[in-house]
C-alpha positions in Angstrom: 0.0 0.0 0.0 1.7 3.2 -1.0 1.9 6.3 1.4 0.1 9.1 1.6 2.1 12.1 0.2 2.0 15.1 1.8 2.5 18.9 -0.6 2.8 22.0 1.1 1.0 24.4 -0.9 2.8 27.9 -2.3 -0.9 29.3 -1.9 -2.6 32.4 -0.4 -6.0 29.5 -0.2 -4.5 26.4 0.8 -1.7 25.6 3.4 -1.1 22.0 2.6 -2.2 19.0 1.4 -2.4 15.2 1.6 -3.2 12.4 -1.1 -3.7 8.8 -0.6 -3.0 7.4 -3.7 -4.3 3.6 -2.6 -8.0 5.8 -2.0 -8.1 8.4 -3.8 -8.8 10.5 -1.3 -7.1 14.1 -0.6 -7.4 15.9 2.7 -6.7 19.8 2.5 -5.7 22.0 5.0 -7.1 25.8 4.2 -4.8 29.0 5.1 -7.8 30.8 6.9 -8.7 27.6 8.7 -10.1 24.7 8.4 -9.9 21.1 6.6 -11.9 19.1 3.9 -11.4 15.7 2.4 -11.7 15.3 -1.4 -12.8 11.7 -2.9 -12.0 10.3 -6.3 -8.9 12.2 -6.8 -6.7 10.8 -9.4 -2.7 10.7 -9.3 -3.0 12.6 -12.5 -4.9 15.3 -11.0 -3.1 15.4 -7.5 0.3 16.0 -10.0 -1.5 18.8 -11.9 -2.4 20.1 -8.6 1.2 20.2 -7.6 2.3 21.8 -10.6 0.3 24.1 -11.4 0.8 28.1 -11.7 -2.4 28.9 -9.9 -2.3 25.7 -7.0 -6.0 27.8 -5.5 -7.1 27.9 -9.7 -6.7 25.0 -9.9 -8.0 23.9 -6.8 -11.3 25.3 -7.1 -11.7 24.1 -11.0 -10.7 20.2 -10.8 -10.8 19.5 -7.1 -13.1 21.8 -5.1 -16.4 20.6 -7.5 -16.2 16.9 -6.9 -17.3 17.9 -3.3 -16.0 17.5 0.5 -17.1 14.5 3.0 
């Protein structure tokens, strides 16, 4: 079973993050606050979330819409 992996965000929105790559499931630590768990994240998407210019842009288009439990 792999490890989670943990990225610390270069974000005003999000402080860090952490992916399970054997669920799916990413767990997101906001700057203001707060947590949220994200379900059926892919690896492909977690990488494009770690790479990208805009880490919040990106958050909120891929990430943010498939909902919090």
């Amino acid at each position: 079973m792999p490890e989670p992996v943990t990225f610390v965000a270069d974000s005003s929105a999000l402080h860090f993050a952490r992916y399970s790559p054997d669920t799916g499931v990413l767990k997101v630590w906001f700057v203001k606050g707060g947590t949220a768990r994200y379900g059926g994240v892919t690896p492909a998407e977690f990488a494009e979330l770690q790479a990208a210019p805009s880490v919040g842009r990106y958050f909120n288009a891929v990430i943010r819409r498939k909902g919090s439990f």
